[in-house]
N, CA, C and O atoms as a CHARMM CRD file, in Angstrom:
* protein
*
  360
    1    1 UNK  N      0.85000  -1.17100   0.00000 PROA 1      0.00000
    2    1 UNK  CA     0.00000   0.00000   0.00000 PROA 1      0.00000
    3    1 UNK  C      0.89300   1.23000   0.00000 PROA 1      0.00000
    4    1 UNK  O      1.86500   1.29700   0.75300 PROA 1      0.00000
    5    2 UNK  N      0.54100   2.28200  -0.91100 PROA 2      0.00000
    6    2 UNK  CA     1.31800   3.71900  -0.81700 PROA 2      0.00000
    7    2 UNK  C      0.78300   4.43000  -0.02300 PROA 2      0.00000
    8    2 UNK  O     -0.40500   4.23600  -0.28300 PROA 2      0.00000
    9    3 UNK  N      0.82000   5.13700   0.78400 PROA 3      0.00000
   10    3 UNK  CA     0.32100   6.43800   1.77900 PROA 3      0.00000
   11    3 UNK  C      1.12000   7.79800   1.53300 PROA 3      0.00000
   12    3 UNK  O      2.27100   8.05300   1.88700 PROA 3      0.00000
   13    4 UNK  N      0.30300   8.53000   0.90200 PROA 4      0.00000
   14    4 UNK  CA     0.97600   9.68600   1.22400 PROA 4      0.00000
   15    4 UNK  C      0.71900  10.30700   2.41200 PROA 4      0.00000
   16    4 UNK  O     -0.17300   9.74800   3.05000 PROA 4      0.00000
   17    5 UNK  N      1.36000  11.60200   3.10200 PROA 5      0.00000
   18    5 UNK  CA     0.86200  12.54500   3.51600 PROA 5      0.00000
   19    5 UNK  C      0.64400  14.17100   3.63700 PROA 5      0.00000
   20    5 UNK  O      1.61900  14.76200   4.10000 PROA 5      0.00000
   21    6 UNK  N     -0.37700  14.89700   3.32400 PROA 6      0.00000
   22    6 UNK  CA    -0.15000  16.27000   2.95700 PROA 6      0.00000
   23    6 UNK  C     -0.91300  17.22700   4.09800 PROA 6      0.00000
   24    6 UNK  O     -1.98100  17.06000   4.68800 PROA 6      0.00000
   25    7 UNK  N     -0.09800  18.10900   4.15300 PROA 7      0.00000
   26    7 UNK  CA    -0.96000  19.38600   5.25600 PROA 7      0.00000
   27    7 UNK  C     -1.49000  20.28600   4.49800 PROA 7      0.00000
   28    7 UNK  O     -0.85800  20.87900   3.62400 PROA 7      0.00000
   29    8 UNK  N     -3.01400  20.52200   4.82900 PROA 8      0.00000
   30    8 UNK  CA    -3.70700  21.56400   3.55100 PROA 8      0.00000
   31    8 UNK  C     -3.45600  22.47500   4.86400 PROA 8      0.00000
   32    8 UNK  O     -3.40900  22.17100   6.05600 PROA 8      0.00000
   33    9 UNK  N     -3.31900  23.65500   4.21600 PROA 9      0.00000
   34    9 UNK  CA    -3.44900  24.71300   5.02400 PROA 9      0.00000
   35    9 UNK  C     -4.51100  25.36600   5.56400 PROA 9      0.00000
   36    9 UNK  O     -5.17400  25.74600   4.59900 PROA 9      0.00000
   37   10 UNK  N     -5.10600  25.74800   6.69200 PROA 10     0.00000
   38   10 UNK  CA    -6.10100  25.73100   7.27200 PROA 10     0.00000
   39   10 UNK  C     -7.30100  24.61200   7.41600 PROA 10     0.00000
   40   10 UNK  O     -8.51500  24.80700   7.48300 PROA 10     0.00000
   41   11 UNK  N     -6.67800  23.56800   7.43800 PROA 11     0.00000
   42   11 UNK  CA    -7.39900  22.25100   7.41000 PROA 11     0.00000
   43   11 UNK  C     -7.31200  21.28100   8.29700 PROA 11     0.00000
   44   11 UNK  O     -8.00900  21.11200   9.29800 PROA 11     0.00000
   45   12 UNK  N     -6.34700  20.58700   7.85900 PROA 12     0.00000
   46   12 UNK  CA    -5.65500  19.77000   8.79400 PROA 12     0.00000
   47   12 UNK  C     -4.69800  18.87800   8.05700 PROA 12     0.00000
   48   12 UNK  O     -4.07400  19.36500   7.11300 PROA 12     0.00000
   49   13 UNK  N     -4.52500  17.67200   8.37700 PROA 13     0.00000
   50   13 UNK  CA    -3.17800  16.58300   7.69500 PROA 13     0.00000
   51   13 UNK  C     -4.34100  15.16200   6.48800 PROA 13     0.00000
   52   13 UNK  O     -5.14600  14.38000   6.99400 PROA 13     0.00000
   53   14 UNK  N     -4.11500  15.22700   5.32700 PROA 14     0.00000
   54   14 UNK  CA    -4.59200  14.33000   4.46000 PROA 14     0.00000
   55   14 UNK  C     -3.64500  13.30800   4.50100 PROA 14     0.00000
   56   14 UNK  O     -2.44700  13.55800   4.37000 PROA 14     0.00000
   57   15 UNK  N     -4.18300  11.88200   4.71500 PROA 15     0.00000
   58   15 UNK  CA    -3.61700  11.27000   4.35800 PROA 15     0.00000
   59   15 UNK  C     -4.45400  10.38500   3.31800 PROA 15     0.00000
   60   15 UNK  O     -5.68100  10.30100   3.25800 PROA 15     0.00000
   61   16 UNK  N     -3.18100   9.52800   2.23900 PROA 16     0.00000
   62   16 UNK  CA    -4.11900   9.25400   1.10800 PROA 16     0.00000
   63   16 UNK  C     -3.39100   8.01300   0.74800 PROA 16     0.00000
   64   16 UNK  O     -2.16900   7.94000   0.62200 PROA 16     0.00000
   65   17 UNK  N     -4.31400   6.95400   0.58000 PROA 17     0.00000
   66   17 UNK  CA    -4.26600   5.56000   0.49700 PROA 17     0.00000
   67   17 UNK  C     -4.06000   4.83000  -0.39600 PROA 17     0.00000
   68   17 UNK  O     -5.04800   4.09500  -0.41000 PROA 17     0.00000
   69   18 UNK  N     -3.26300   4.47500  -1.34500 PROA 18     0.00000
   70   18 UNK  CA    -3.01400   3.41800  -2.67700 PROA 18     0.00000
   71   18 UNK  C     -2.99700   1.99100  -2.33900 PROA 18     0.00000
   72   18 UNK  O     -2.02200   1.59500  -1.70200 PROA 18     0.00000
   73   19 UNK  N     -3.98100   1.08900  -2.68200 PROA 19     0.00000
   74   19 UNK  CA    -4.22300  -0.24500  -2.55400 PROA 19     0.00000
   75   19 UNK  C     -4.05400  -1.20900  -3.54600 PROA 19     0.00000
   76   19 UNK  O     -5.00100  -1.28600  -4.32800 PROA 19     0.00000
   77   20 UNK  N     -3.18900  -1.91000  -3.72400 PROA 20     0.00000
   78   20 UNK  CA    -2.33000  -2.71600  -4.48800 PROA 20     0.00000
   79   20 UNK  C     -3.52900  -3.12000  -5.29200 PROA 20     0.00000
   80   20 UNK  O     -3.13400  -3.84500  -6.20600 PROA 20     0.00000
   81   21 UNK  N     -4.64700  -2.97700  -5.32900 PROA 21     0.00000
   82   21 UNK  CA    -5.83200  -3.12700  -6.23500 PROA 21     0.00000
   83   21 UNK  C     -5.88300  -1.85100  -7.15200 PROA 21     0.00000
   84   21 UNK  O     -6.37700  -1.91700  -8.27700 PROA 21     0.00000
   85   22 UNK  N     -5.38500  -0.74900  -6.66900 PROA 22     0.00000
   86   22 UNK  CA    -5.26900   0.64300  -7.58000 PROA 22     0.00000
   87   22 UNK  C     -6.52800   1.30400  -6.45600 PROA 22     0.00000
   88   22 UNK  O     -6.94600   2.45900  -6.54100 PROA 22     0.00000
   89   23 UNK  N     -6.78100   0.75400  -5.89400 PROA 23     0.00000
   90   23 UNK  CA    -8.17900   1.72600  -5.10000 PROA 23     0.00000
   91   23 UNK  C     -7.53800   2.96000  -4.15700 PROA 23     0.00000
   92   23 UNK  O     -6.47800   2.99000  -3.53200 PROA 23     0.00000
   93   24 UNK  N     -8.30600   3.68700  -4.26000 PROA 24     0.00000
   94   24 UNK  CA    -7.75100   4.84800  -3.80600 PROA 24     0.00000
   95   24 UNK  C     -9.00800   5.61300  -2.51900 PROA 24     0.00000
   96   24 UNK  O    -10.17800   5.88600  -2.78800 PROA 24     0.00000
   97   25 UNK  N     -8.30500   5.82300  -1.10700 PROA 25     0.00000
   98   25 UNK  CA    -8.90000   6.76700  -0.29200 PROA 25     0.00000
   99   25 UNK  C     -8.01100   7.40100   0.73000 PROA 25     0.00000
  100   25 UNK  O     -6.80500   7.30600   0.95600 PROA 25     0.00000
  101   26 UNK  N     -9.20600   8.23000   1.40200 PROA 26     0.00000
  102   26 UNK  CA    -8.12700   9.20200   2.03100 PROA 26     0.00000
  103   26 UNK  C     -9.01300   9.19900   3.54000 PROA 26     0.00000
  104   26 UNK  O    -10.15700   8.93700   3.91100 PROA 26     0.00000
  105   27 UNK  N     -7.35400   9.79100   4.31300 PROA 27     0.00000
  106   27 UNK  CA    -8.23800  10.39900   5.71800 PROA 27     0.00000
  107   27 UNK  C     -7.73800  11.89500   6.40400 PROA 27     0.00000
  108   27 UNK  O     -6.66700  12.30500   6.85000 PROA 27     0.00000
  109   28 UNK  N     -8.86900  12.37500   6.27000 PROA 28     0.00000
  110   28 UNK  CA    -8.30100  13.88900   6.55200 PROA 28     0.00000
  111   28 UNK  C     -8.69400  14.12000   8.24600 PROA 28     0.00000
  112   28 UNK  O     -9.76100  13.92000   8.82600 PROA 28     0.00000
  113   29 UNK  N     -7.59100  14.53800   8.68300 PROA 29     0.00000
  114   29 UNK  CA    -7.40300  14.60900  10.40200 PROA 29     0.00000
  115   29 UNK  C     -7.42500  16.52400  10.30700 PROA 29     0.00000
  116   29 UNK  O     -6.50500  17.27300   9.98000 PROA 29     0.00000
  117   30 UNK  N     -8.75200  16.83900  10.70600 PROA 30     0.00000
  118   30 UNK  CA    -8.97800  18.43800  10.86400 PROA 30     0.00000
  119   30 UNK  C     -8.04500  18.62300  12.19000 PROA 30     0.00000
  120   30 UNK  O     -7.48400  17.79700  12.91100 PROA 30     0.00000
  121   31 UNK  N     -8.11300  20.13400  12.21700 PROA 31     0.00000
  122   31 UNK  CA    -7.64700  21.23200  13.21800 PROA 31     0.00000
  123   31 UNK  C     -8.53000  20.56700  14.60900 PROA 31     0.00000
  124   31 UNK  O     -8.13700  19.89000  15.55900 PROA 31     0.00000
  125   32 UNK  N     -9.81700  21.07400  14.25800 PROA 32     0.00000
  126   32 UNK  CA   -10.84400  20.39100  15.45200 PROA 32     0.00000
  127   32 UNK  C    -10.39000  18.97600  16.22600 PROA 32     0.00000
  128   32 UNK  O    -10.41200  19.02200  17.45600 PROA 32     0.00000
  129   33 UNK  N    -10.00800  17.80800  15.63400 PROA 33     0.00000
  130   33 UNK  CA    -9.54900  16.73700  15.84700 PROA 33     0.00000
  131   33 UNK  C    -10.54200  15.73900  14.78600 PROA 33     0.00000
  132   33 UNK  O    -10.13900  14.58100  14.68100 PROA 33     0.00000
  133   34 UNK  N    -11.47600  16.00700  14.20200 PROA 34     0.00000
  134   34 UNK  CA   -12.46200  15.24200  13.16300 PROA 34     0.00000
  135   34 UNK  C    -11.70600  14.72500  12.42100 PROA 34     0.00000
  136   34 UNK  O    -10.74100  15.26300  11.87900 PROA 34     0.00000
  137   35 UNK  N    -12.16500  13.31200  12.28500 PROA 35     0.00000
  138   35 UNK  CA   -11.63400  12.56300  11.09900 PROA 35     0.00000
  139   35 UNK  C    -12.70400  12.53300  10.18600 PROA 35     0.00000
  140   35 UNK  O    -13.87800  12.44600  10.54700 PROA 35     0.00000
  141   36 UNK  N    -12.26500  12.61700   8.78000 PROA 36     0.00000
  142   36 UNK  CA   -13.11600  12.04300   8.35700 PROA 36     0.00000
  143   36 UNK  C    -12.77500  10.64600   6.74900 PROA 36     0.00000
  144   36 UNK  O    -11.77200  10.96400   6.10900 PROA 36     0.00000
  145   37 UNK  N    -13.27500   9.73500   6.37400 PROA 37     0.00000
  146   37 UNK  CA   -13.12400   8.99800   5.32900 PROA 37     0.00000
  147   37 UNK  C    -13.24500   9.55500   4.16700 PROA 37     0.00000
  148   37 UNK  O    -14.39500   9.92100   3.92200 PROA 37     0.00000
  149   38 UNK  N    -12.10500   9.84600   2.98200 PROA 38     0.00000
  150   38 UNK  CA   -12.88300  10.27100   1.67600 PROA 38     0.00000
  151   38 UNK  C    -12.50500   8.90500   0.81200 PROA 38     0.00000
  152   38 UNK  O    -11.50900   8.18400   0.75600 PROA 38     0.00000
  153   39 UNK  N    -13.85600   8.91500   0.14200 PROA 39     0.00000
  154   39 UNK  CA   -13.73300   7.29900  -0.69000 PROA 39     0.00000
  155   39 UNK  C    -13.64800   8.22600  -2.16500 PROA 39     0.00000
  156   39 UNK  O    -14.33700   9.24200  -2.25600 PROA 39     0.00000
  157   40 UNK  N    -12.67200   7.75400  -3.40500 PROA 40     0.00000
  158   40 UNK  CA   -12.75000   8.30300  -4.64200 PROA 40     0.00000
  159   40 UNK  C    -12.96200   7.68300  -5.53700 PROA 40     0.00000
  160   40 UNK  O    -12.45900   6.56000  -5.49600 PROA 40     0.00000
  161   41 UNK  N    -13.71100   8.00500  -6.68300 PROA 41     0.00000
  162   41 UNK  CA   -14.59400   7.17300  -7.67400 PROA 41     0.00000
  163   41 UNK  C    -13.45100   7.62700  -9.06100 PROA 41     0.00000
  164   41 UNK  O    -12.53400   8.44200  -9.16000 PROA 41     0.00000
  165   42 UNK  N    -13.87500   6.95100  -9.69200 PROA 42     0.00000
  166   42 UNK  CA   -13.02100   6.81800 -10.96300 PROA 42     0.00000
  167   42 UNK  C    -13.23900   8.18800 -12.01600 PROA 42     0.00000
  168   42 UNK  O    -12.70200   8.27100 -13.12000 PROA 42     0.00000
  169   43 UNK  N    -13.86100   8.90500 -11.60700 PROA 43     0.00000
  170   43 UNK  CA   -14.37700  10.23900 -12.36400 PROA 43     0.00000
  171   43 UNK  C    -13.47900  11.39000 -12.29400 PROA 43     0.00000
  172   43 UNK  O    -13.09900  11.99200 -13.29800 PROA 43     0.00000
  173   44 UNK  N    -13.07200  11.75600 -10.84800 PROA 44     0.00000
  174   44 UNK  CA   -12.06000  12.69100 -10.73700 PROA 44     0.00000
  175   44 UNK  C    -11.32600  12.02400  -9.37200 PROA 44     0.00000
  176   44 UNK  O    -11.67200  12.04600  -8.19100 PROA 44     0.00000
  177   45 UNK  N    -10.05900  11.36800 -10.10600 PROA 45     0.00000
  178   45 UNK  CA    -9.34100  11.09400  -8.48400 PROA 45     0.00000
  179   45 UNK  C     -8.85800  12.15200  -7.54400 PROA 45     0.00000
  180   45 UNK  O     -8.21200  11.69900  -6.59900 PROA 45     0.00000
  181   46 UNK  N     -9.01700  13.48200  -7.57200 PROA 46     0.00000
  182   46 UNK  CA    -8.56900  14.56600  -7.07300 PROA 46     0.00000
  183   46 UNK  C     -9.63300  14.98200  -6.02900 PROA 46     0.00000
  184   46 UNK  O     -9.43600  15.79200  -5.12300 PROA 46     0.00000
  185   47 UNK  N    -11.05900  14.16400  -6.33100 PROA 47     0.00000
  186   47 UNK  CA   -12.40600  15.29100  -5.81600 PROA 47     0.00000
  187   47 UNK  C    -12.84800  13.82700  -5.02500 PROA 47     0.00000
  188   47 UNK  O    -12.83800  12.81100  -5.72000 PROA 47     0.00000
  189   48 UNK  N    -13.24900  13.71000  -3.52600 PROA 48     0.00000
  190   48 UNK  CA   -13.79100  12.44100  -3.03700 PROA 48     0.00000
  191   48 UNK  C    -15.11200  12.69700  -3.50900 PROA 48     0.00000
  192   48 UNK  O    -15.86900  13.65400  -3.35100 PROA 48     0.00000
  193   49 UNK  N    -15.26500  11.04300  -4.45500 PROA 49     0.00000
  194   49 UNK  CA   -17.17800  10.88000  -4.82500 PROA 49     0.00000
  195   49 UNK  C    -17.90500  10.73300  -3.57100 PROA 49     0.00000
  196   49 UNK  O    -19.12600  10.82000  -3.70100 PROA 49     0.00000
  197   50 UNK  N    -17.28800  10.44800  -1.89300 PROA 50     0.00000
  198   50 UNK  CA   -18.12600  10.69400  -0.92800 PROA 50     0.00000
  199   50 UNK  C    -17.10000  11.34300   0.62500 PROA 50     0.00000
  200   50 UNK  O    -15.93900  11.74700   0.56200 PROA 50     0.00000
  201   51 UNK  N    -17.53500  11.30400   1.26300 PROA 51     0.00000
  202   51 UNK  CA   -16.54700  11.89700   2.74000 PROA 51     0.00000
  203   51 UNK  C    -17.91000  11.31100   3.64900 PROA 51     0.00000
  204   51 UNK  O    -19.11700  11.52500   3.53200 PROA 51     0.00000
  205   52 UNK  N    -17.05600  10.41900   4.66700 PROA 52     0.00000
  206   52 UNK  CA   -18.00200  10.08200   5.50000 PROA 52     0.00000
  207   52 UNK  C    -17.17700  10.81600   7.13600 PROA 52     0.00000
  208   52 UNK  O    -15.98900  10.56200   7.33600 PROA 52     0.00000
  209   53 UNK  N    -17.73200  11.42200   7.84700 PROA 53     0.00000
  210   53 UNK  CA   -17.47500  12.09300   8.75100 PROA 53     0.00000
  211   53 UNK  C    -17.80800  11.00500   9.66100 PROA 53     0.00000
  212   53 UNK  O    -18.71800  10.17900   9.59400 PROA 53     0.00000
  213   54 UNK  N    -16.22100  11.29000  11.14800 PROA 54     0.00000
  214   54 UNK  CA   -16.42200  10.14900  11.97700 PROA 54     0.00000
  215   54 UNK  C    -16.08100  10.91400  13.48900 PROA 54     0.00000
  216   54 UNK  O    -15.10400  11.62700  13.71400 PROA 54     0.00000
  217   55 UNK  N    -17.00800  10.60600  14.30300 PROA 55     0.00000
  218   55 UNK  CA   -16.08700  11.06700  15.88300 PROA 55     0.00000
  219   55 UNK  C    -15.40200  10.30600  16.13100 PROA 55     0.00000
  220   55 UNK  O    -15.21300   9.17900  15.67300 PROA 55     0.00000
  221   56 UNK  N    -14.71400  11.16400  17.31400 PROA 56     0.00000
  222   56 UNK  CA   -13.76400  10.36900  18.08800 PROA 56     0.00000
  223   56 UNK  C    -13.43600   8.87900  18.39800 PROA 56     0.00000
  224   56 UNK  O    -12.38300   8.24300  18.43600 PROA 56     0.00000
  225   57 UNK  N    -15.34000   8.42500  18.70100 PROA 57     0.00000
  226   57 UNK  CA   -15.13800   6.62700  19.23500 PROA 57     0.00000
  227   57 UNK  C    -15.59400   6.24600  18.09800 PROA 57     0.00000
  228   57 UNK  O    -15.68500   5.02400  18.21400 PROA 57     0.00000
  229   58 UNK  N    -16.05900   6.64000  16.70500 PROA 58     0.00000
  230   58 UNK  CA   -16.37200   6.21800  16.03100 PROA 58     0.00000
  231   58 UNK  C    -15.16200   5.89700  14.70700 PROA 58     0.00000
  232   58 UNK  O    -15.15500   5.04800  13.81500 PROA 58     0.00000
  233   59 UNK  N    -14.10900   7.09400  15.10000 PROA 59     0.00000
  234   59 UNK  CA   -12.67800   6.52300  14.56300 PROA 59     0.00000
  235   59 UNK  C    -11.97500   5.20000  15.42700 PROA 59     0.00000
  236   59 UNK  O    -11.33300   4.24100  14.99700 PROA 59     0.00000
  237   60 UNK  N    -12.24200   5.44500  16.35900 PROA 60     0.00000
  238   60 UNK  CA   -11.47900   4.53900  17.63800 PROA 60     0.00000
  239   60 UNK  C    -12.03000   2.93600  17.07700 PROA 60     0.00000
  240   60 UNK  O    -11.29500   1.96700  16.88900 PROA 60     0.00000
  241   61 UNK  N    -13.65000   2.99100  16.86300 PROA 61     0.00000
  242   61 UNK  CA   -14.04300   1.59800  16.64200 PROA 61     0.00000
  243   61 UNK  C    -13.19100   1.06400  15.47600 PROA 61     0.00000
  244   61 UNK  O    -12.46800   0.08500  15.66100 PROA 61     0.00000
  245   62 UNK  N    -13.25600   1.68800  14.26100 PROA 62     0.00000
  246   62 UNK  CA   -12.91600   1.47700  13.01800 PROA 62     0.00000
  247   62 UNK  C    -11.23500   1.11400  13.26000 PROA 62     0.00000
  248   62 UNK  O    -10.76600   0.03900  12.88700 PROA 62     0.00000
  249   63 UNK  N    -10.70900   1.79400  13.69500 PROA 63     0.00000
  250   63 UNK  CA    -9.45300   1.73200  14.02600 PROA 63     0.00000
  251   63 UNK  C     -8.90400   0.30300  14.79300 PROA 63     0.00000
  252   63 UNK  O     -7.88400  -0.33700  14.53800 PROA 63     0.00000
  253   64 UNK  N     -9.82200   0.07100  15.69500 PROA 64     0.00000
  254   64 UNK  CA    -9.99700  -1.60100  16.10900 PROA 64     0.00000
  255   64 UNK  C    -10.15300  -2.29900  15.95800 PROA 64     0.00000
  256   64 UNK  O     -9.48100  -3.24100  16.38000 PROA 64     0.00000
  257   65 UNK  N    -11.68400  -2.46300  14.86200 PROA 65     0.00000
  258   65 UNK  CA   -11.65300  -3.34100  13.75400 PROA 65     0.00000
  259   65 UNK  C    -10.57600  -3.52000  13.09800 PROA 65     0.00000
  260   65 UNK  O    -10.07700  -4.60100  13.41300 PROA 65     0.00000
  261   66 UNK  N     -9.90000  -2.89100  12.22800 PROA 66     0.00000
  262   66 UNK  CA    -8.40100  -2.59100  11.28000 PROA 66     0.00000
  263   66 UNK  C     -7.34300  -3.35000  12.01100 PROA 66     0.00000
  264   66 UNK  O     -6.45500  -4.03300  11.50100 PROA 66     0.00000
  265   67 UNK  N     -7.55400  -3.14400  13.22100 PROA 67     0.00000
  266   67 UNK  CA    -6.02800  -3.54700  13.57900 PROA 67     0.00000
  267   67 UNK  C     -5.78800  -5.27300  13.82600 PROA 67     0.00000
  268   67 UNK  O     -6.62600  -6.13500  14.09400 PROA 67     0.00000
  269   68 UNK  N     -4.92400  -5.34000  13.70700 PROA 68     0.00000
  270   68 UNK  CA    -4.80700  -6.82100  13.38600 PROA 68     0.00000
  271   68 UNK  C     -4.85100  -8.17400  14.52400 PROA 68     0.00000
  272   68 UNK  O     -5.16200  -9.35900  14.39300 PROA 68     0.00000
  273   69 UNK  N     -4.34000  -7.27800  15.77000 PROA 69     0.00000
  274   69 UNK  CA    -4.97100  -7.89100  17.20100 PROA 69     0.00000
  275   69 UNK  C     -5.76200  -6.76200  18.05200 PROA 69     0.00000
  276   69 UNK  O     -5.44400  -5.57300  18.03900 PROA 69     0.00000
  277   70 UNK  N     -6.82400  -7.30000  18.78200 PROA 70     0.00000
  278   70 UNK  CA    -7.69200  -6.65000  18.95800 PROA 70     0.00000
  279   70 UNK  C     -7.29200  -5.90800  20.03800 PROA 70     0.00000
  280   70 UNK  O     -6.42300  -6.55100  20.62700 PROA 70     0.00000
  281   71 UNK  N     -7.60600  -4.40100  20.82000 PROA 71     0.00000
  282   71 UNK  CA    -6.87400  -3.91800  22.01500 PROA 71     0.00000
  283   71 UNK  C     -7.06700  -4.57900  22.72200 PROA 71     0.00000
  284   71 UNK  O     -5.96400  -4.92800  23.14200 PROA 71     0.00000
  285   72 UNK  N     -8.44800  -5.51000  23.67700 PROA 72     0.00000
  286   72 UNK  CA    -8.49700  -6.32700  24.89100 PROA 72     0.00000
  287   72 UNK  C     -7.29600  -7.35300  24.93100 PROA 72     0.00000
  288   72 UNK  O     -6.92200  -7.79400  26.01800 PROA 72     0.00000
  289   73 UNK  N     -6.49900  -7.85500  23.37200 PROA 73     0.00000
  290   73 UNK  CA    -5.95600  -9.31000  23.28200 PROA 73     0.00000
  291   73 UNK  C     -4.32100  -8.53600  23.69000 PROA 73     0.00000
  292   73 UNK  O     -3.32200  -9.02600  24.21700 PROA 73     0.00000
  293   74 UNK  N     -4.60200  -7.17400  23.18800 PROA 74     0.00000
  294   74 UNK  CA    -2.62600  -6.90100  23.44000 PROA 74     0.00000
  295   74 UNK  C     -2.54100  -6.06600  24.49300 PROA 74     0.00000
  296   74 UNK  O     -1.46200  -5.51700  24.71200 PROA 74     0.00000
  297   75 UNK  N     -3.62700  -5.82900  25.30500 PROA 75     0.00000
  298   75 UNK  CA    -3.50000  -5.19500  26.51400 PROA 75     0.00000
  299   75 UNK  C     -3.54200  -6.12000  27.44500 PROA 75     0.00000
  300   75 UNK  O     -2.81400  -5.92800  28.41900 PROA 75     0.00000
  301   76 UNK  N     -4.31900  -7.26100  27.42000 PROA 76     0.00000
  302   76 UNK  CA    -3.90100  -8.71100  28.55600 PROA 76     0.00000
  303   76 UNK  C     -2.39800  -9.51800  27.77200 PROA 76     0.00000
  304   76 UNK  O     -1.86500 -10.47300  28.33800 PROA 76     0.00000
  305   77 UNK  N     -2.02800  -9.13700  26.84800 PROA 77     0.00000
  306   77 UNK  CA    -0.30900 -10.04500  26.25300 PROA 77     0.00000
  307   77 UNK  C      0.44300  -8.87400  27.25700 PROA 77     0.00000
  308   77 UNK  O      1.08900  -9.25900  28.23100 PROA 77     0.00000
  309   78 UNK  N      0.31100  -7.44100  26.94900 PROA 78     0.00000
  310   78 UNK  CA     1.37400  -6.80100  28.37600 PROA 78     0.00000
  311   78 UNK  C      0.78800  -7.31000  29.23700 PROA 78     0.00000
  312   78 UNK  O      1.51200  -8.28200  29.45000 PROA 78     0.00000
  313   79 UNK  N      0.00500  -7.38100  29.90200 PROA 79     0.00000
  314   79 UNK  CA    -0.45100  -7.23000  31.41100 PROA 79     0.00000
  315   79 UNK  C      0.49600  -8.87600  31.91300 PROA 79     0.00000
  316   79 UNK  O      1.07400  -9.25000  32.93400 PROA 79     0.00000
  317   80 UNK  N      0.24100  -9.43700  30.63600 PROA 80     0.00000
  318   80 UNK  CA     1.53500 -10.78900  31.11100 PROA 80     0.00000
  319   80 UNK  C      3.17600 -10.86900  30.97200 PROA 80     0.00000
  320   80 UNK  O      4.06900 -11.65700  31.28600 PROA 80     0.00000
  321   81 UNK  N      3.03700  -9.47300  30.25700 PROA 81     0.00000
  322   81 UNK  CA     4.52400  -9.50400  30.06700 PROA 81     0.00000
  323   81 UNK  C      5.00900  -8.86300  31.51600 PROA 81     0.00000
  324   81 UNK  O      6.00100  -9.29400  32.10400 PROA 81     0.00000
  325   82 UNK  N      4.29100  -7.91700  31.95400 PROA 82     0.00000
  326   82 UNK  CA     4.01500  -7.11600  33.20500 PROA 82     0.00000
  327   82 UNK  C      4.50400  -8.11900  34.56600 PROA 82     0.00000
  328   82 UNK  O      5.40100  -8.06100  35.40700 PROA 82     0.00000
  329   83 UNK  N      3.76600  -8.72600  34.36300 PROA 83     0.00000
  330   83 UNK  CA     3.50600  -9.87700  35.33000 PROA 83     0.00000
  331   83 UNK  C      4.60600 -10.51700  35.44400 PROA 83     0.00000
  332   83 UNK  O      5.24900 -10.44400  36.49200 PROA 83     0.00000
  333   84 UNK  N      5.00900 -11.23100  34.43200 PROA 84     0.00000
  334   84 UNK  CA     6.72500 -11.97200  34.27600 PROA 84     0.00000
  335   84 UNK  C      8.19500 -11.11000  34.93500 PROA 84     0.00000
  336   84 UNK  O      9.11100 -11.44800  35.68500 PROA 84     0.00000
  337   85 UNK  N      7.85100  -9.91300  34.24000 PROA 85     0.00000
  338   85 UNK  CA     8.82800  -9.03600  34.49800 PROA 85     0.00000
  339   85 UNK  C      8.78000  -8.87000  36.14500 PROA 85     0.00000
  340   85 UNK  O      9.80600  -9.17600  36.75100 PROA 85     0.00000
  341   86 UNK  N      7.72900  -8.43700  36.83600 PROA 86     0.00000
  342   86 UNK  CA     7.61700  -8.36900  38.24600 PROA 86     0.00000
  343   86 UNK  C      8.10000  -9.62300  38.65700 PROA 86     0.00000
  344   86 UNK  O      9.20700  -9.67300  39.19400 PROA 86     0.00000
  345   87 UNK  N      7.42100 -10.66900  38.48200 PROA 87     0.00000
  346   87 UNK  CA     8.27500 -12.12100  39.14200 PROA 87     0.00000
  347   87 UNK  C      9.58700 -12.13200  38.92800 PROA 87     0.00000
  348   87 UNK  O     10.32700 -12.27800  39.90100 PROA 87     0.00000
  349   88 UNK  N     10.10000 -11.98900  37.70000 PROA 88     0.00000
  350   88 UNK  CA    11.51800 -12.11200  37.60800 PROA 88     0.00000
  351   88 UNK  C     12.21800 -13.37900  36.71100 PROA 88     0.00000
  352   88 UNK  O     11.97400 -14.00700  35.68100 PROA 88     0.00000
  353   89 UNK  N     13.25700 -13.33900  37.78800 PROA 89     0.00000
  354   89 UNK  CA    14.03900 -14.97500  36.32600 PROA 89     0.00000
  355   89 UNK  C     13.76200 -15.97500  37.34200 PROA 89     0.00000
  356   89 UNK  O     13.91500 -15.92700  38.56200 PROA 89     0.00000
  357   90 UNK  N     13.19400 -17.15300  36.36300 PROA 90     0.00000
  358   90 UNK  CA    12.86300 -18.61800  37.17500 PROA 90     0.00000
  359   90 UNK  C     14.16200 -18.90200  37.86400 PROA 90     0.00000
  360   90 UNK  O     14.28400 -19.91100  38.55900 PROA 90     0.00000
């Protein structure tokens, strides 16, 4: 996957997505803290054919879904690494 990243001025930070399929989207991180999704259609790759606007936990979910282990599974893998380390060497 390619990612760029660009700062529009008075905006916030675009980032923009190339998918080894050629598919193309973006995520623009405003001033405010708003994320939002732009999906682009084959008509003008410059102009998103939609922008789906996301809050805070509603980036957070998506962001969890995406990730490849889930937060509950790598926050109990430290809490054992945690644990080891406090006990020490066998």
């Amino acid at each position: 996957m390619d990612i760029t990243r660009t700062t529009v001025p008075g905006v916030g930070v675009l980032h923009h997505f190339l998918t080894r399929g050629g598919q193309r989207f973006g995520v623009l991180l405003d001033h405010s803290g708003l994320r939002s999704l732009l999906l682009y259609g084959t008509d003008d790759p410059d102009v998103p054919a939609q922008r789906i606007a996301l809050d805070h936990d509603e980036a957070d979910q998506i962001a969890e879904v995406l990730h490849s282990t889930p937060m509950a599974d790598r926050l109990a893998s430290l809490e054992r690494r945690l644990a080891e380390l406090h006990r020490g060497p066998a």
